[in-house]
C-alpha positions as CSV (number, residue, x, y, z in Angstrom):
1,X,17.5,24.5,44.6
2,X,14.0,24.0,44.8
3,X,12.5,23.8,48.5
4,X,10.1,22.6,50.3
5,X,8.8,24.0,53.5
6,X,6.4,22.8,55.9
7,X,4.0,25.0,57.6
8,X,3.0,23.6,61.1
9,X,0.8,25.9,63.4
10,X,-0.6,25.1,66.4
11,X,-1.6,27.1,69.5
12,X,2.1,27.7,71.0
13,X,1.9,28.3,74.8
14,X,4.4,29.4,77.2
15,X,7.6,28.4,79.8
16,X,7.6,24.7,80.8
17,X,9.5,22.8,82.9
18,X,9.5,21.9,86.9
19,X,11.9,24.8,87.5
20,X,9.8,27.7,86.3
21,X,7.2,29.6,88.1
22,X,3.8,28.0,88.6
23,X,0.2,29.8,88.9
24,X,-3.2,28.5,89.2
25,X,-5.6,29.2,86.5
26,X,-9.2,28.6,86.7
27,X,-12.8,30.2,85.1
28,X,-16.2,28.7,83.8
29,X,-17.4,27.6,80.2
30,X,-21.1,29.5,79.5
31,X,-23.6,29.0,76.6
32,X,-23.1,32.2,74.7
33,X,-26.6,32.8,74.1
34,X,-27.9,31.6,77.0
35,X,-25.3,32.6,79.4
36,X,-26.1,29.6,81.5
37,X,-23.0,27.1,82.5
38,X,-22.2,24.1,80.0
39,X,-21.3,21.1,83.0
40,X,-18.5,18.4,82.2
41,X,-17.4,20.1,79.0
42,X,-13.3,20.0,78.0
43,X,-11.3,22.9,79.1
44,X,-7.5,22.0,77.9
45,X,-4.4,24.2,77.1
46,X,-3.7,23.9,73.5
47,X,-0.7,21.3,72.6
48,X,-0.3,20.4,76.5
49,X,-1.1,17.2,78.0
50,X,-3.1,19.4,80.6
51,X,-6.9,19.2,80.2
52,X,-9.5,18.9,83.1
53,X,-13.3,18.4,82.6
54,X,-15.7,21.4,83.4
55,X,-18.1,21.1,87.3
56,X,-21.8,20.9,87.2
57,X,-21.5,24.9,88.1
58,X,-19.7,25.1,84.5
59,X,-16.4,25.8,86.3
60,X,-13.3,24.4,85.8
61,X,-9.4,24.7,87.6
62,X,-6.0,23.8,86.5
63,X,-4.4,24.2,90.1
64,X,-0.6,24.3,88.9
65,X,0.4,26.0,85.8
66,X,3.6,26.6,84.6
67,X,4.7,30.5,84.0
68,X,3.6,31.2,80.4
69,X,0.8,32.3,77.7
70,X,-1.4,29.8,76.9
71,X,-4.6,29.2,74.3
72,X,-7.6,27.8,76.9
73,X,-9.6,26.0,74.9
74,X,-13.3,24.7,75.8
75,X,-15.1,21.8,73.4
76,X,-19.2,20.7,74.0
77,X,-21.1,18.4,71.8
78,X,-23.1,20.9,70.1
79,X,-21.2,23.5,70.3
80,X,-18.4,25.6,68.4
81,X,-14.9,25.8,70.0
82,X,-14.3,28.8,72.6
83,X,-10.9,29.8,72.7
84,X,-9.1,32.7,75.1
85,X,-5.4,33.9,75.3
86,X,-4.3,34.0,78.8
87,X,-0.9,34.8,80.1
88,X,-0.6,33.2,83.6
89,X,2.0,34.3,86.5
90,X,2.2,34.4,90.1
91,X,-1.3,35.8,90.3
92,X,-4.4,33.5,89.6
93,X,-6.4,33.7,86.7
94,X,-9.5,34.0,85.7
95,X,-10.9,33.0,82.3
96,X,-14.5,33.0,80.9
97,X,-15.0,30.7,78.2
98,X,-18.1,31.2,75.7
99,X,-19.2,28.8,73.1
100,X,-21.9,29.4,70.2
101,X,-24.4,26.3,69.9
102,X,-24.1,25.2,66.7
103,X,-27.3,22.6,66.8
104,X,-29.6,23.3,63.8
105,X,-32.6,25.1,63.8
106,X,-36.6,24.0,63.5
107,X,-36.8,23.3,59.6
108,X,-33.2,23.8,58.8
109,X,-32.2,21.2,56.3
110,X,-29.3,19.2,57.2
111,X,-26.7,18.3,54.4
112,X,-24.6,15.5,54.9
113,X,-20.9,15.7,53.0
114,X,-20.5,13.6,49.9
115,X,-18.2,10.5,51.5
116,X,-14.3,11.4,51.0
117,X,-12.5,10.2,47.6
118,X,-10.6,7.3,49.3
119,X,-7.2,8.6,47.2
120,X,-7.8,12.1,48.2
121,X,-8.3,10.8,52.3
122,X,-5.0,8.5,51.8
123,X,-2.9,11.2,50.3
124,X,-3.9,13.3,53.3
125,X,-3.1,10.7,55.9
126,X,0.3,10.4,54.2
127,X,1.2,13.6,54.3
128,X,-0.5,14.5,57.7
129,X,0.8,11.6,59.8
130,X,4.2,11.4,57.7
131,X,6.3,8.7,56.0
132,X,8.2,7.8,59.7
133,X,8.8,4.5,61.3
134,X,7.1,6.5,64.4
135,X,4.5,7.9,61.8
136,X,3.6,4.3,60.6
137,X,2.5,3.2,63.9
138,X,-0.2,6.1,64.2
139,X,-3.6,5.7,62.9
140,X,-6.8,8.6,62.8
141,X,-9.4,6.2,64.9
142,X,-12.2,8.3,63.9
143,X,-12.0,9.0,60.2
144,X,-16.0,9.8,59.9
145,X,-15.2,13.2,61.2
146,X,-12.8,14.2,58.1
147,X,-14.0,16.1,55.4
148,X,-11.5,15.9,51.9
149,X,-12.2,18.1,49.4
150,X,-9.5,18.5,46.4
151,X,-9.8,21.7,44.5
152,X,-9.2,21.0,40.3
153,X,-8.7,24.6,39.4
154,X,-6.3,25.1,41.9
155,X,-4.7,22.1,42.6
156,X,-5.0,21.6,46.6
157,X,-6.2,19.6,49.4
158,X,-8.2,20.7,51.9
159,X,-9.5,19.0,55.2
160,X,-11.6,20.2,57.7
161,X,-12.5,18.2,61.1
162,X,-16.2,18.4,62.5
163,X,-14.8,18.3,65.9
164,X,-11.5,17.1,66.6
165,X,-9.5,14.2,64.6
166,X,-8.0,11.8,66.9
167,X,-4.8,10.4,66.3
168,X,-3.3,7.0,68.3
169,X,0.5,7.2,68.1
170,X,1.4,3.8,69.5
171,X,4.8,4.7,69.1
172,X,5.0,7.5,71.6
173,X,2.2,6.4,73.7
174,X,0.1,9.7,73.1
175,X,-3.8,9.5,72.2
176,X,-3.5,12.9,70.1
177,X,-7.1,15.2,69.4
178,X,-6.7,17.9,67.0
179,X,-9.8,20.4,67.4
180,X,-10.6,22.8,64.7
181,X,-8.1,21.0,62.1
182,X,-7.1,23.2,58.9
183,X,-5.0,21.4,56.8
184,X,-4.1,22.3,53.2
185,X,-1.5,20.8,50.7
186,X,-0.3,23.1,47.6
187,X,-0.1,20.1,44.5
188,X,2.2,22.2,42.7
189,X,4.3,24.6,45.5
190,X,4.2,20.8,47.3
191,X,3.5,23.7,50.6
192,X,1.9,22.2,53.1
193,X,0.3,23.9,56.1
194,X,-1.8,22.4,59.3
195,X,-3.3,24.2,62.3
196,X,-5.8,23.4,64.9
197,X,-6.0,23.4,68.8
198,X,-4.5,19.8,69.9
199,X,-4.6,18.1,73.1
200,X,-2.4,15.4,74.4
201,X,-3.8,12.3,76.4
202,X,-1.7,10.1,77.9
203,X,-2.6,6.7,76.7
204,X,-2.3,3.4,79.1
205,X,0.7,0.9,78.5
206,X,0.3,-2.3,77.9
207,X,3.2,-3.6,80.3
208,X,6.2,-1.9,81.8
209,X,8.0,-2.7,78.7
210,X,6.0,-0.7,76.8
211,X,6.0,2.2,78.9
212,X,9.7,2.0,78.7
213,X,10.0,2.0,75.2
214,X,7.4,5.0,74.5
215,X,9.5,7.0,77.2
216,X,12.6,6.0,74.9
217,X,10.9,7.2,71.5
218,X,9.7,10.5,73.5
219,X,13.5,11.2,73.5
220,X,14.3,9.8,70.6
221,X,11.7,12.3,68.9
222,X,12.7,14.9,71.2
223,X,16.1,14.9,70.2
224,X,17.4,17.5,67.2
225,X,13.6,18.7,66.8
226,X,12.6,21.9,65.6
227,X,11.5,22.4,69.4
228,X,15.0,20.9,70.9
229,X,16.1,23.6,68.3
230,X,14.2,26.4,69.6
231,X,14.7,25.6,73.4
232,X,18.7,25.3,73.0
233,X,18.3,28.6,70.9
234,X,16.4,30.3,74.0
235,X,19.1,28.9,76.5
236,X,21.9,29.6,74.3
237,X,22.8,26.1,74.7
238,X,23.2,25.4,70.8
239,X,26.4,23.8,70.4
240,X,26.1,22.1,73.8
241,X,23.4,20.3,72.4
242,X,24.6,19.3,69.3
243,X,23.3,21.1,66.9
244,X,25.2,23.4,64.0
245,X,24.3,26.6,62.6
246,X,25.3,27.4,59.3
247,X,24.3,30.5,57.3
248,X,22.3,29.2,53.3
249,X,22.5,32.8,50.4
250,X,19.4,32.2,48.1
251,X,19.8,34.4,45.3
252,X,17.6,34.1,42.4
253,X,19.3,32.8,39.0
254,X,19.4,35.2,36.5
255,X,19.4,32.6,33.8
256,X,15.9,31.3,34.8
257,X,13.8,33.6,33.4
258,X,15.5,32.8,30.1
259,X,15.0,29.8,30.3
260,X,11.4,29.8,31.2
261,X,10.7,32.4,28.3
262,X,12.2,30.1,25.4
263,X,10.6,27.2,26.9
264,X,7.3,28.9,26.9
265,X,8.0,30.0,23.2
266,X,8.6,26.3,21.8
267,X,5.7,25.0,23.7
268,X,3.0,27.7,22.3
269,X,4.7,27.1,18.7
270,X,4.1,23.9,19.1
271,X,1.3,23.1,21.2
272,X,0.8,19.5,20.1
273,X,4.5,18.5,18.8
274,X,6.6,16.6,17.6
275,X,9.7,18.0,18.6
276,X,12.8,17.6,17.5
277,X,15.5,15.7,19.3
278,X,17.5,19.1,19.6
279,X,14.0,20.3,21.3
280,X,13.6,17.7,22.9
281,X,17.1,18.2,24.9
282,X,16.2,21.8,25.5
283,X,13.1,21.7,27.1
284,X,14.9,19.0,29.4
285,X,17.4,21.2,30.2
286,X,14.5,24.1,31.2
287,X,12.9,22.4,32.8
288,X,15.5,21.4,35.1
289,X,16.2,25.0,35.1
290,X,15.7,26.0,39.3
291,X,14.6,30.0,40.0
292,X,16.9,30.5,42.4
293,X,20.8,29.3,43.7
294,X,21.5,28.9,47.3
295,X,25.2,29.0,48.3
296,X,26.2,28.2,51.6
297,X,28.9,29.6,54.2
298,X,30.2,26.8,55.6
299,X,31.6,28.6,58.9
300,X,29.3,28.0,62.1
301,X,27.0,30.8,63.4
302,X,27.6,32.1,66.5
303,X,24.4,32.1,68.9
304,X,24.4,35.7,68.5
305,X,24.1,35.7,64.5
306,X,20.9,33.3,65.1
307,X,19.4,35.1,68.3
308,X,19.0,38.3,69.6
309,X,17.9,39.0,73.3
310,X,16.2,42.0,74.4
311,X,18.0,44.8,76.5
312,X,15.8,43.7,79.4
313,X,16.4,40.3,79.0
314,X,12.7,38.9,79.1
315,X,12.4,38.0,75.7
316,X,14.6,36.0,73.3
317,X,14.4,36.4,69.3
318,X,15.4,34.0,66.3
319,X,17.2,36.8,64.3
320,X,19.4,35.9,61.3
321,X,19.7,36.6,57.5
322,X,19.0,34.8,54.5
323,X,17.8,31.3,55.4
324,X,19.4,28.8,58.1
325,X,20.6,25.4,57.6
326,X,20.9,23.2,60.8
327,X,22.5,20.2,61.5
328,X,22.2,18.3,64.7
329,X,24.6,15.9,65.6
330,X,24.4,11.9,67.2
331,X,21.4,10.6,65.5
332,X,21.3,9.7,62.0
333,X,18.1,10.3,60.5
334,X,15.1,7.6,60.3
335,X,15.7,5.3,58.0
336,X,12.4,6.2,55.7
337,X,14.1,9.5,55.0
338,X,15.3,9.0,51.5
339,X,16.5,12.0,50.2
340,X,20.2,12.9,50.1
341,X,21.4,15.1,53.1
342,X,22.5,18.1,52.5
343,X,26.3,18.2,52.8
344,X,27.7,20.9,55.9
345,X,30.7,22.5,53.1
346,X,34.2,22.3,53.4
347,X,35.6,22.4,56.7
348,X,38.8,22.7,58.8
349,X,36.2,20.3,61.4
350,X,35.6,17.1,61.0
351,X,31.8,16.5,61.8
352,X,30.1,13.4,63.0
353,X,28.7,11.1,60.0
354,X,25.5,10.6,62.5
355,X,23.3,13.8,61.7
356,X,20.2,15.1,60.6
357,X,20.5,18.5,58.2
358,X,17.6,21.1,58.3
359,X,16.7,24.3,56.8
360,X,15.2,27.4,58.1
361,X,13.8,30.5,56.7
362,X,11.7,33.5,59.0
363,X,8.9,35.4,57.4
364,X,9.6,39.1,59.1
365,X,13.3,39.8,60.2
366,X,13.0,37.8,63.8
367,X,10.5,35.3,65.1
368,X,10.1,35.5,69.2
369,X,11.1,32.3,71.4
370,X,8.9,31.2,74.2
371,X,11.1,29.2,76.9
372,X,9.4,25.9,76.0
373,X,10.5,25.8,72.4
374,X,7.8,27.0,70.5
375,X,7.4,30.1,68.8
376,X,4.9,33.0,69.8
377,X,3.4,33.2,66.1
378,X,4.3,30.1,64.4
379,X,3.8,31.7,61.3
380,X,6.9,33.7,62.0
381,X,9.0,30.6,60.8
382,X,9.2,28.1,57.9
383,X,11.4,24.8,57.9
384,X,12.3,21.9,55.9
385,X,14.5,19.2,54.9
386,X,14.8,17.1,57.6
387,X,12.3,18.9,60.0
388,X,9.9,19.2,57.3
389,X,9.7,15.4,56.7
390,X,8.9,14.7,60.4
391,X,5.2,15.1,61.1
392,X,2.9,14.4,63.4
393,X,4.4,10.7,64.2
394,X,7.4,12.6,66.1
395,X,4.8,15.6,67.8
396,X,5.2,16.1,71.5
397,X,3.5,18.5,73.5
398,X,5.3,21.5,74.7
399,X,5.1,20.7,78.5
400,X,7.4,17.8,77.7
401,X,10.1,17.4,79.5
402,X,13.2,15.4,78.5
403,X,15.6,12.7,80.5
404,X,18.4,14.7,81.9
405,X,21.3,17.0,80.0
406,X,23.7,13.9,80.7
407,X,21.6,11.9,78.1
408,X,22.2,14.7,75.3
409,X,25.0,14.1,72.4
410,X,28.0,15.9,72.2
411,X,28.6,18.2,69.7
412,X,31.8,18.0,67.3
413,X,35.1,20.0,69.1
């Protein structure tokens, strides 16, 4: 079974939520050649909704902080992003933010970028925004500031942001700015990967109604996410909140190679044709030829097949085997997602019609949790399936906080 996995990296931050410990965290953003402050630049924590606008002094102060490790991020016209790791406790912290001037110098020649293929900038909104009902409400307001460039030889996309590209997701009420975007899209893998450091602005509603209705898609987009995932992983809370575990075998099939060598064999015989018709069948049959088999073991997981928890018990691990396929339970899928669901196996259970079927794979043998449901290297994980078709139309920030456990679905008996 060919499959696709989706890459998403951001800057992941720590524990959220109004019953964790809170700190103060505060510092100034300097001109790094100059050394002198840089007044009302942006200071915000990465993929937060927490952003606060530097003094005329340069400084700046976030005066309640959840518990956690966070990317501080500083932005200046004319400048080059400064970034700093900070993990922030009971203690205040300090930060010093640095950012190299990036204005050019006396006879440097400027060259602007050749303007973006229109094809090339609409395949990239496609597969950047998504293909959801939430995705088909966002639009990027400042396109100018997106740099496409498709690569012949190797077959991929590549887009670079000057500054930020800012993203207005009228469905969940979020005014989205992704800093330092990296996106890439692999034509023939179909891999696609996206990183950057975004900030969350609340954006004002219209009417109560509205404001309503984006606090209902929140939850809607909350619900059976790769973060819901993550979090009810941390809390051990997996079935409780609807979602299934399920280990996925991928071996590789042996009668691939075969395949691929006689198909190779016909095509350099005959580089131009015809074929016959008894050719013609068998390169149809290669070519549907996949390079590996994935069986899967219908029995649920138990938490401790899919996490591990260190003796001490301050940090929490996804830890399993093979790859993962999840299901989570009371919300069928959006109705743009086209592709057959994966089926759950044969079962003593019944399960709930209403679901949404995942897959997961980790890169090392564990990935580390942070509380908040993110991961501490997002490059730890890969997913797909349903998780890889939702995009940036269903991203929330990490300091989100959903409507109460009452509100979750219940998981089949």
């Amino acid at each position: 079974m060919k499959q696709l996995f989706l890459i998403v990296l951001c800057c992941w931050l720590g524990a959220c939520g109004t019953a964790q410990a809170q700190g103060k965290l505060k510092g100034v953003v300097l001109d790094s050649v100059t050394r002198e402050p840089l007044a009302f630049a942006s200071v915000f924590l990465a993929n937060t909704t927490l952003g606060v606008t530097t003094t005329e002094q340069g400084q700046f102060e976030f005066a309640r902080v959840p518990a956690g490790t966070y990317d501080v991020v500083g932005s200046y016209v004319g400048y080059r992003l400064g970034k700093e790791s900070i993990t922030v406790g009971p203690t205040a912290q300090e930060v010093t933010l640095q950012l190299a001037p990036t204005g050019n110098q006396l006879g440097e020649v400027v060259v602007k970028p050749a303007p973006n293929n229109p094809e090339q900038y609409q395949k990239f909104t496609e597969l950047f925004l998504g293909g959801t009902s939430f995705s088909a409400q966002c639009r990027i307001s400042n396109p100018d500031q997106v740099q496409v460039v498709y690569d012949d030889s190797t077959k991929e996309l590549s887009v670079r942001a000057k500054e930020f590209v800012q993203i207005d997701n009228e469905a969940l009420g979020y005014r989205l700015k992704y800093y330092g975007l990296d996106f890439s899209f692999d034509e023939e893998s179909g891999a696609i990967s996206y990183f950057g450091q975004p900030v969350f602005e609340e954006m004002k509603p219209r009417d109560d109604k509205q404001r309503r209705q984006w606090l209902a898609n929140r939850a809607m987009a909350y619900r059976g996410s790769f973060m819901h995932f993550l979090r009810s992983t941390y809390n051990g809370r997996l079935k409780a909140e609807g979602f299934l575990t399920q280990q996925v075998q991928v071996v590789a099939n042996p009668r691939f190679e075969m395949a691929e060598s006689l198909r190779r064999t016909l095509l350099e015989s005959k580089p131009n044709g015809p074929f016959t018709a008894a050719e013609e069948d068998s390169l149809t049959k290669w070519d549907r030829m996949v390079p590996a088999v994935a069986t899967l073991n219908p029995e649920p997981q138990p938490i401790d097949s899919v996490r591990r928890v260190s003796a001490d018990g301050r940090r929490t691990y996804l830890r399993f085997t093979g790859e993962l396929q999840v299901a989570y339970f009371g919300e069928a899928p959006d109705p743009r997602y086209k592709r057959r669901m994966s089926p759950l196996g044969n079962s003593r259970v019944s399960y709930p019609s209403k679901r949404q079927v995942s897959r997961l794979k980790l890169r090392g043998r564990q990935a580390e949790i942070q509380p908040n449901g993110s991961l501490m290297n997002p490059l730890d994980a890969y997913n797909g399936e349903y998780w890889g078709f939702e995009r940036i139309g269903e991203f929330l920030p990490v300091d989100y906080v959903p409507p109460s456990a009452s509100a979750a679905p219940t998981s089949a008996k």
